[in-house]
C-alpha positions in Angstrom: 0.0 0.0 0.0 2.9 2.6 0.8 4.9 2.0 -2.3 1.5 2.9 -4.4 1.3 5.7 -2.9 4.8 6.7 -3.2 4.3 5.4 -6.9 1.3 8.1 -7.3 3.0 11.3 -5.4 5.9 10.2 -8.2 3.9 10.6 -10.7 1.9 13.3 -10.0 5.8 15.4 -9.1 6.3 14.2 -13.2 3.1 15.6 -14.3 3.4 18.8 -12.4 7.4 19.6 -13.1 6.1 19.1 -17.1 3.7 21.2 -17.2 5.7 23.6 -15.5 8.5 22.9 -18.5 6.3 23.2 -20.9 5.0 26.5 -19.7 7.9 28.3 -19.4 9.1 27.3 -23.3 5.7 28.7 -24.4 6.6 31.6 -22.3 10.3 31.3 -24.4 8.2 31.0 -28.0 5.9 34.1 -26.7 9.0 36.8 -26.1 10.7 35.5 -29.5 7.3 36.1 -31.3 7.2 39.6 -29.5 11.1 40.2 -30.3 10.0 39.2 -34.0 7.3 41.7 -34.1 9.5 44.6 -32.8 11.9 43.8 -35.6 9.5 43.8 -38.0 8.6 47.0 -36.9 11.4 49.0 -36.8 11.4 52.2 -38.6 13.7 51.6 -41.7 11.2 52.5 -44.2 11.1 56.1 -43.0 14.5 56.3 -42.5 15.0 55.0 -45.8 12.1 57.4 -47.1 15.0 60.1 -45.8 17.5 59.3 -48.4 14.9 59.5 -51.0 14.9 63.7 -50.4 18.8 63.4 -51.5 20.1 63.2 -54.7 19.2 59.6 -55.8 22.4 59.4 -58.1 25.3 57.5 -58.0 26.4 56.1 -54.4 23.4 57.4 -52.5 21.3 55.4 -55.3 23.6 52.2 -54.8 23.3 52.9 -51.5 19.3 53.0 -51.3 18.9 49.9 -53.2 20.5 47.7 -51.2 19.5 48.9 -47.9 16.0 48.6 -49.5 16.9 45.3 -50.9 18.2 44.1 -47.4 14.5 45.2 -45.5 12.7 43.6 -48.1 14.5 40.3 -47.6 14.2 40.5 -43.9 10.2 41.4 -44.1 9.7 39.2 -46.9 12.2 35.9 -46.5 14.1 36.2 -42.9 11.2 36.7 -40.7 8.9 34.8 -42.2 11.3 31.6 -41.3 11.1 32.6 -38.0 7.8 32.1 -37.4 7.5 29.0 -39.3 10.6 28.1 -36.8 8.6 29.2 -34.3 5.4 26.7 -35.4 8.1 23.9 -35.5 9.3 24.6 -32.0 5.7 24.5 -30.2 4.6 21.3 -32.0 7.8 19.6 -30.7 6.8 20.9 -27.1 3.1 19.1 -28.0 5.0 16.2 -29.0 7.1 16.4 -25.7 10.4 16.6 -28.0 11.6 19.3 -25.4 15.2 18.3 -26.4 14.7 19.4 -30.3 12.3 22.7 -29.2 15.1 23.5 -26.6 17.6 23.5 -29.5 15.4 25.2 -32.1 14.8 27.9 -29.7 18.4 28.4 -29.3 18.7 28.8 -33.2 15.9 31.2 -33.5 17.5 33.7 -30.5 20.7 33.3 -32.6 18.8 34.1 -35.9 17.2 37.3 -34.1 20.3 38.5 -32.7 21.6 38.6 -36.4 18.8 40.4 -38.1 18.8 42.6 -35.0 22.3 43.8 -35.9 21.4 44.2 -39.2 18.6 46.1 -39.1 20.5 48.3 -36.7 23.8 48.4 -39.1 21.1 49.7 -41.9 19.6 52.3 -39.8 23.2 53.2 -38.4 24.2 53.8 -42.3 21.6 55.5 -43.2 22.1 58.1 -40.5 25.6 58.9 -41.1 24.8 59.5 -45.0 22.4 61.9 -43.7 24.4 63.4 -41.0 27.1 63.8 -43.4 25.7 65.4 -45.8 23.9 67.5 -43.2 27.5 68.3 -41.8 29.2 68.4 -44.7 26.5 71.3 -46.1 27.4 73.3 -43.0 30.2 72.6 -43.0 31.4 73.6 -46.5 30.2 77.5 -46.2 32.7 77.2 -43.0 35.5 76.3 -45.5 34.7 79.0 -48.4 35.0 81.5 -45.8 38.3 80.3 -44.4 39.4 80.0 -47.9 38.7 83.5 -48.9 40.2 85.1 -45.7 43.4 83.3 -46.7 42.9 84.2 -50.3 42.1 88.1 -49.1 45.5 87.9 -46.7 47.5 86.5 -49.5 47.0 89.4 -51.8 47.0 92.2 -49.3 50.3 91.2 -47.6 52.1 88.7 -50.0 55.2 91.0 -49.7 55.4 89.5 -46.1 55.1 85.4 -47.8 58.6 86.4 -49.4 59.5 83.4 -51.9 56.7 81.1 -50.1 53.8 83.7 -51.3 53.9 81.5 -55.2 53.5 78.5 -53.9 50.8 79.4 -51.3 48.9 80.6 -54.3 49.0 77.4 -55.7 47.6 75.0 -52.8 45.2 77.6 -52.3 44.3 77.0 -55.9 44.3 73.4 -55.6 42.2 74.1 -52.5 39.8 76.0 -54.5 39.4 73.2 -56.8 38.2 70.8 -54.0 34.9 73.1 -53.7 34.5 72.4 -57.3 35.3 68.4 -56.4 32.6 68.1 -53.6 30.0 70.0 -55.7 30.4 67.7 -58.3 30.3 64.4 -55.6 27.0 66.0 -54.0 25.0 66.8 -57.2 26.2 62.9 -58.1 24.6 61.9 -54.8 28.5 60.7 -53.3 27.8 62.0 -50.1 30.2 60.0 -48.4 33.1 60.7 -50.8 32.4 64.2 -51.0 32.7 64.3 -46.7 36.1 62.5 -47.7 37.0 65.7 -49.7 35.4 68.2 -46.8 37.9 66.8 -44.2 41.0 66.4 -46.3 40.0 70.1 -47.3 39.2 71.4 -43.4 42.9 69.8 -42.7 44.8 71.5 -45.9 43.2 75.0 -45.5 44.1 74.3 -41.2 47.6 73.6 -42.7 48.1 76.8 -44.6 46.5 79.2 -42.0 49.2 78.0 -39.3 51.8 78.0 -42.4 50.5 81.9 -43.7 50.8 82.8 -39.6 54.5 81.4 -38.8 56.0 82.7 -42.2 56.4 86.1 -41.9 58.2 85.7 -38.8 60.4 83.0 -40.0 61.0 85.3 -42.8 61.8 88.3 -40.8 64.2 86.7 -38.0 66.2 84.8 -41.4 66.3 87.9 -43.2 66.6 90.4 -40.6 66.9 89.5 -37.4 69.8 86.9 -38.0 71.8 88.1 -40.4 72.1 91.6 -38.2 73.5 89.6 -34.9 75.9 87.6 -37.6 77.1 91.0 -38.8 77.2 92.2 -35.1 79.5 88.8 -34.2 82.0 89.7 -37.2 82.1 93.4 -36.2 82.7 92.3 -32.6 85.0 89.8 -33.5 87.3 92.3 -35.7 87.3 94.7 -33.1 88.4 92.2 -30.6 91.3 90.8 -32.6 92.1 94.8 -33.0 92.7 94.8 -29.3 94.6 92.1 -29.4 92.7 89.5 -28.3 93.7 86.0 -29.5 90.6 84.3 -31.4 92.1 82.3 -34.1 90.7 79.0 -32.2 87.2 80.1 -32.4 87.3 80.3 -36.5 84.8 82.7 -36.3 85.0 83.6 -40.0 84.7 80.0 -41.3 81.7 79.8 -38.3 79.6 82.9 -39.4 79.7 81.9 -43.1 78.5 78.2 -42.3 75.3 80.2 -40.4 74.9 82.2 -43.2 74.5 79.2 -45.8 72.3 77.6 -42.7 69.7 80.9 -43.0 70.0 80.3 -46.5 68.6 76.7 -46.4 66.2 78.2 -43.8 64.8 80.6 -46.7 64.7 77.6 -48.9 62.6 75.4 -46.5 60.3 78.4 -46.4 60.0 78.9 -50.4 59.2 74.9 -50.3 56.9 75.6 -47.4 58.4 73.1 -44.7 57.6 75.5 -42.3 57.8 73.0 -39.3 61.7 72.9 -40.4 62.0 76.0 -41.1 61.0 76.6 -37.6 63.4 74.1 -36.2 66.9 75.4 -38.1 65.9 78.7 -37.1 65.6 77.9 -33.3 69.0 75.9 -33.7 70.5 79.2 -35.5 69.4 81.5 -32.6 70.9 79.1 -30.0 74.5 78.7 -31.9 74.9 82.8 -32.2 73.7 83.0 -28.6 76.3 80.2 -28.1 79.3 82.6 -30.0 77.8 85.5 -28.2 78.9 83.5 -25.3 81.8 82.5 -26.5 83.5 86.1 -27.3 82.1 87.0 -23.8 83.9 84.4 -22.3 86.8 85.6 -23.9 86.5 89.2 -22.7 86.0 87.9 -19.1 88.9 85.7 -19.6 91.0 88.9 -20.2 89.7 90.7 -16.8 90.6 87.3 -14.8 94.5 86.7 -16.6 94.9 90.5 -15.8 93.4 90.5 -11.8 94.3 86.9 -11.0 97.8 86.6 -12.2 99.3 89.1 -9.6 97.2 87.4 -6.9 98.2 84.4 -8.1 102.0 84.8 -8.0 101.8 86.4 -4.3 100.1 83.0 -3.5 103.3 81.3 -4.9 105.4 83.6 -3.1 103.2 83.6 0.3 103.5 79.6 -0.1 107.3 79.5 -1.0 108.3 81.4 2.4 105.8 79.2 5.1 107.9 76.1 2.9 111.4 77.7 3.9 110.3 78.4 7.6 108.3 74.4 7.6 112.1 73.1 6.5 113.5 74.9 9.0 111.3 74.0 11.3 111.6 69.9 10.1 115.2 69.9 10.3 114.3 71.4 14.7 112.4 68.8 14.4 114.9 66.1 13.2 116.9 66.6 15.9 114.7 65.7 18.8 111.8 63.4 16.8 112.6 60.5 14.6 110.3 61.4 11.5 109.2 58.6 9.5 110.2 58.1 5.8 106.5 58.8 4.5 106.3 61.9 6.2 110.0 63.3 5.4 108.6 61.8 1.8 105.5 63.7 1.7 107.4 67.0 2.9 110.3 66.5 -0.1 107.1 65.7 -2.5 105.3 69.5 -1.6 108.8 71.0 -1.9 108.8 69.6 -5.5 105.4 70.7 -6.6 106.2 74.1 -5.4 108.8 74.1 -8.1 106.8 72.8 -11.2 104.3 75.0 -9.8 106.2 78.1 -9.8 107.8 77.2 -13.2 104.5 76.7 -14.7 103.4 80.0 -13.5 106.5 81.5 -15.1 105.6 80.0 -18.3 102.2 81.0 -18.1 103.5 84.7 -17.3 105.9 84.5 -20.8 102.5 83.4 -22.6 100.3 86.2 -21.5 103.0 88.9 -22.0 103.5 87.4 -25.3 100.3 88.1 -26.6 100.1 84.7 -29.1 97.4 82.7 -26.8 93.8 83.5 -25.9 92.7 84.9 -22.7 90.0 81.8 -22.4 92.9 79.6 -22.3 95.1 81.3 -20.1 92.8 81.3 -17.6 91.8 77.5 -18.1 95.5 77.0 -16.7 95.5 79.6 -14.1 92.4 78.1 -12.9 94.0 74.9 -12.7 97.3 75.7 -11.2 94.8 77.9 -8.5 93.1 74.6 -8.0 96.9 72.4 -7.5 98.1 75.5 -5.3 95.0 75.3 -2.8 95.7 71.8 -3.0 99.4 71.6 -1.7 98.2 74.8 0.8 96.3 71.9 2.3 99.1 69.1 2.2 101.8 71.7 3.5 99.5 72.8 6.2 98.5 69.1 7.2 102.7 68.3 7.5 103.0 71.3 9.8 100.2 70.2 12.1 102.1 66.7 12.0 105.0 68.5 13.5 103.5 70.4 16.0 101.5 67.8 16.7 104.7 65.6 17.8 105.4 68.0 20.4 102.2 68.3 21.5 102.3 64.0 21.9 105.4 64.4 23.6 104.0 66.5 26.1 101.2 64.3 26.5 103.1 61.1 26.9 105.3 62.5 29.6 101.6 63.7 31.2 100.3 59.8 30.9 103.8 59.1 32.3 103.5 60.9 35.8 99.9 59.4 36.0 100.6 56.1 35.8 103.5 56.6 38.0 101.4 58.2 40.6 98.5 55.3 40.2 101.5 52.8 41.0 102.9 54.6 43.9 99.3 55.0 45.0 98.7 51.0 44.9 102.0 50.8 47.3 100.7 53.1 49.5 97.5 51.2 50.1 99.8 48.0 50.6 101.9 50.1 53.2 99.0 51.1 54.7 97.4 47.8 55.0 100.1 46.7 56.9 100.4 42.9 55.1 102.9 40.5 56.4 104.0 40.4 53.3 103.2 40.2 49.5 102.6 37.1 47.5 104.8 36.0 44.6 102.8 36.6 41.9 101.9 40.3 42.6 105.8 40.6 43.4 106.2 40.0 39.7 103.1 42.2 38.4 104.9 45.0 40.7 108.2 44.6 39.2 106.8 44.1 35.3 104.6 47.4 35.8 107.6 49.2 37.3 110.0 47.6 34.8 107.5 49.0 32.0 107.5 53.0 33.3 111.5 52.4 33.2 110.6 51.6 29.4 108.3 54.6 28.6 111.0 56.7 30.3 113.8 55.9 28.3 111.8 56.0 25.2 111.2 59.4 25.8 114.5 60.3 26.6 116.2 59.0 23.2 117.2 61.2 20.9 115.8 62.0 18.0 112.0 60.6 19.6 110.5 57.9 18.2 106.9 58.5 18.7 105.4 55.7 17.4 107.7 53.2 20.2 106.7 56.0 22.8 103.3 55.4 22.4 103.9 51.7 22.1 105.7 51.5 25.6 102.9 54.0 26.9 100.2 51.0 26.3 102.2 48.1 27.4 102.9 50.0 30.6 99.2 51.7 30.8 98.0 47.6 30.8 100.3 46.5 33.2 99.9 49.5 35.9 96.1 49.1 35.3 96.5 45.2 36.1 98.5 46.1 39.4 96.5 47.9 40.7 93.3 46.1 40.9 95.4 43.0 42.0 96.0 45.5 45.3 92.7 46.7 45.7 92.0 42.5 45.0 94.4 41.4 47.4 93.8 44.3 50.3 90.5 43.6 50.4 90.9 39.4 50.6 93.6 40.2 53.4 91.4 42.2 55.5 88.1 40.2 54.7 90.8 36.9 56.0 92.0 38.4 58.7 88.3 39.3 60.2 86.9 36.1 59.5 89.8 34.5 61.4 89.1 37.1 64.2 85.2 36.5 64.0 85.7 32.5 64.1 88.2 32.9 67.3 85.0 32.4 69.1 84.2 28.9 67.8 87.5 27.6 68.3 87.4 26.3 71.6 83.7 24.7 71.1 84.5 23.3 67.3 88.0 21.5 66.6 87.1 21.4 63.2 87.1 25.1 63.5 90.0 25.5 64.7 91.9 23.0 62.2 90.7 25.5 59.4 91.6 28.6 61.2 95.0 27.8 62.0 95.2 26.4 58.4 93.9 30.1 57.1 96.5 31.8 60.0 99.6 29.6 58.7 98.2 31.0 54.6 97.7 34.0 56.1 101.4 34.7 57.3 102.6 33.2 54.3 100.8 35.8 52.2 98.2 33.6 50.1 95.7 36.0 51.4 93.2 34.6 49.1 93.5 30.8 50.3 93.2 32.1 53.7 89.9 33.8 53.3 88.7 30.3 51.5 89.5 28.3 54.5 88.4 31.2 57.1 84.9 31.4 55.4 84.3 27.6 55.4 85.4 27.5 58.5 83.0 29.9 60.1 80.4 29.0 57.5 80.8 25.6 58.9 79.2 26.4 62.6 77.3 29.7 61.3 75.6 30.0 58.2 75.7 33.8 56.5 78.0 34.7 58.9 80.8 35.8 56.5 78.2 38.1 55.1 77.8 39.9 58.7 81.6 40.0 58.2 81.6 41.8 54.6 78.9 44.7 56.1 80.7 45.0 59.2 83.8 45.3 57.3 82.1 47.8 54.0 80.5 49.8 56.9 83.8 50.7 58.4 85.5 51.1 54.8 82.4 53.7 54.4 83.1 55.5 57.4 86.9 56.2 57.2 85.9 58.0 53.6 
């Protein structure tokens, strides 16, 4: 009985979802009908009906005809099919062929889409003839009146077009002809060639306004403007050379005639109407006379430096030459009581021979300028130079000087660290003497006599003759390490002495009580007297630590507290 029912609510779910299925492709076949319909009526015949008010000649009539021809096969053939496709695809859903109707409703939506984009390319076309000839209409009286300004401009000022006024006549005749061109293409109904010839006209008659503004002043820097600054150089240059000025490596002549022939091309480009590099040579002409301008500028400057600097120049040669004579007399003071190393006394003969080039040069340099055979610009390229070498050995000679004085100066200093040390070492004595220790162990016998062995070294370093610095301050940080050392083995060994001695004292008390106590503390009395301080405190403290725990503590305050008071 259940699996009937179950059978039953199965079949009743199949009967349901189908005609559900089937209502949603009839809903399918319904919007492709109404997609159809909208097709179908789409306003192509009155746009079509626009064309008809143009010229119906030549590419307009071509034109017309096969839009026409297209509508009337998608009215007449294409549509049509689509509702017999349409027929097809329902009775397949009747039949329950919902496989096929799916797949023929696929094609259909794919047919649709096409004549959709075809009906849309039509009115698309049709539109842009229209627009342009529209456009082009307005667009043509635009033009003419361009056309004639240029025209009017041309005659009233063709003195100012120079050679380039001939041929400006004739693209403005050729220009003229294109009116003539796109009368002829609109009264033939080639509306779309004759927008071809209205932009390639816009863009010519664009060309030759910009060209007919730029000429005439192209025309009057090459013809004017430029040849007067070239004439201006040469007179300049002449009267330079008259004064005596050295120019002959500038070949100015040679120069100013190679920008002349360069205007001359410039006038040429202008007659052929390459305006653009017309423009260009002259911009590179106005930069290359501003750059000889420059040049002869440079040279007159030049003159004013050579005849300022050179005095200066040979006092700062001079000024050098005497702090060199006192710095060797001072190095060979110097010599006597310092051993100089061989770089420095290299370095020193080094400055004393670039002084001499360097005075030679500037002798040569003197002959040149009083000569009169080489130009300023170069002269004082050199001087420049030789100023730069001079500052340059200023520096070196003045870093050598420092190095001497600086010897002294680390003399003085080393005999300074000298006495210090020697006071920190007789300082660690007095704390032994003061201490009042049995004696001093072995060991920090030896660390005494290295460290005082060492101040004997740094002594008679420094009292060699000539000083050697270098083994000074070598000695100086041997003996530096080994004071240092000494005396923080006497602060060490003080403070384990006393810190012994106390603990023995504080552990007296145990003695009698503790044998084991008083093993270790006559152990730590018989280190003690020997002077191993520090093996004494060892057996002190485990001694007392033995019988009272933290007690060498109490010792250390006890002991710190006092230390803090006597301060």
């Amino acid at each position: 009985m259940g699996m009937a029912w179950i059978v039953l609510l199965l079949g009743a779910g199949a009967i349901i979802y189908n005609q559900m299925y089937r209502k949603r492709m009839y809903r399918e076949i319904d919007q492709l009908e109404e997609w159809k319909i909208s097709l179908m009526n789409r306003p192509v015949p009155d746009e079509l009906a626009k064309v008809k008010q143009l010229n119906m000649t030549g590419e307009t009539e071509q034109l017309f005809e096969r839009w026409r021809q297209q509508w009337d096969n998608i009215v007449a053939v294409k549509l049509p099919n689509v509702e017999e496709q349409l027929f097809d695809a329902e009775r397949l859903i009747d039949k329950y062929r919902y496989r096929q109707a799916r797949r023929l409703l696929g094609h259909i939506a794919d047919g649709l889409h096409r004549l959709e984009e075809e009906v849309h390319e039509i009115i698309h076309e049709v539109n842009e003839l229209i627009g342009s000839e529209e456009q082009s209409r307005t667009e043509i009286e635009e033009l003419r009146a361009a056309h004639r300004e240029a025209k009017k401009t041309l005659l009233a000022y063709r003195y100012t077009f120079g050679p380039a006024a001939d041929l400006l006549d004739v693209r403005l005749t050729e220009a003229e002809k294109q009116f003539q061109r796109f009368a002829e293409l609109t009264e033939t109904g080639n509306y779309l060639a004759a927008r071809d010839v209205v932009l390639a006209l816009k863009e010519e008659l664009v060309r030759l306004k910009a060209m007919m503004e730029e000429i005439p002043g192209l025309l009057g820097e090459c013809q004017t403007s430029l040849p007067a600054q070239l004439a201006e150089l040469g007179d300049g240059y002449r009267e330079m050379e008259e004064r005596g000025y050295i120019l002959d490596h500038l070949h100015m002549e040679r120069t100013l005639q190679e920008k002349r022939d360069k205007i001359e091309q410039c006038l040429a480009m202008i007659s052929e109407l390459r305006v653009e590099e017309a423009k260009q040579t002259a911009a590179e002409l106005k930069e290359e006379i501003e750059a000889l301008y420059d040049l002869l500028e440079n040279e007159v400057l030049a003159h004013q430096y050579v005849q300022t600097e050179m005095p200066r120049i040979g006092g700062m040669l001079q000024e050098l030459a005497a702090e060199a004579k006192e710095t060797e007399a001072e190095a060979l003071f110097v010599q006597q009581s310092y051993h100089l190393p061989p770089s420095d006394l290299e370095k020193y003969r080094s400055i004393e021979k670039q002084l001499h080039q360097l005075q030679k040069r500037f002798v040569l340099l003197q002959d040149r300028a009083a000569e009169a055979k080489t130009a300023y610009s170069l002269l004082k390229e050199e001087l420049e130079q030789l100023v730069s070498q001079i500052d340059l050995m200023k520096e070196e000679h003045e870093q050598f000087r420092t190095m001497l004085q600086t010897l002294r100066k680390d003399e003085l200093i080393a005999r300074e660290k000298l006495d210090g040390m020697r006071k920190t070492l007789a300082e660690a004595l007095r704390l032994v003497q003061k201490s009042r220790l049995p004696g001093l162990p072995e060991p920090y016998a030896m660390e005494l006599t290295e460290a005082k062995r060492s101040l004997q070294a740094v002594a008679a370093r420094l009292e060699e003759k000539p000083l050697d610095m270098p083994a000074v301050d070598r000695a100086l940080e041997e003996a530096k390490t080994a004071v240092e050392r000494l005396y923080e083995r006497t602060m060490e060994m003080i403070e384990q002495a006393t810190l012994a001695e106390r603990t023995i004292q504080y552990g007296n008390r145990y003695r009698r009580r503790y044998p084991s106590v008083r093993k270790r503390l006559e152990e730590a009395e018989f280190l003690f007297r020997h002077y191993d301080y520090e093996e004494a405190l060892r057996q002190a403290v485990a001694a007392v630590e033995e019988v009272e725990p933290g007690a060498f503590d109490r010792v250390q305050q006890l002991w710190q507290e006092n230390n803090d008071r006597e301060q």
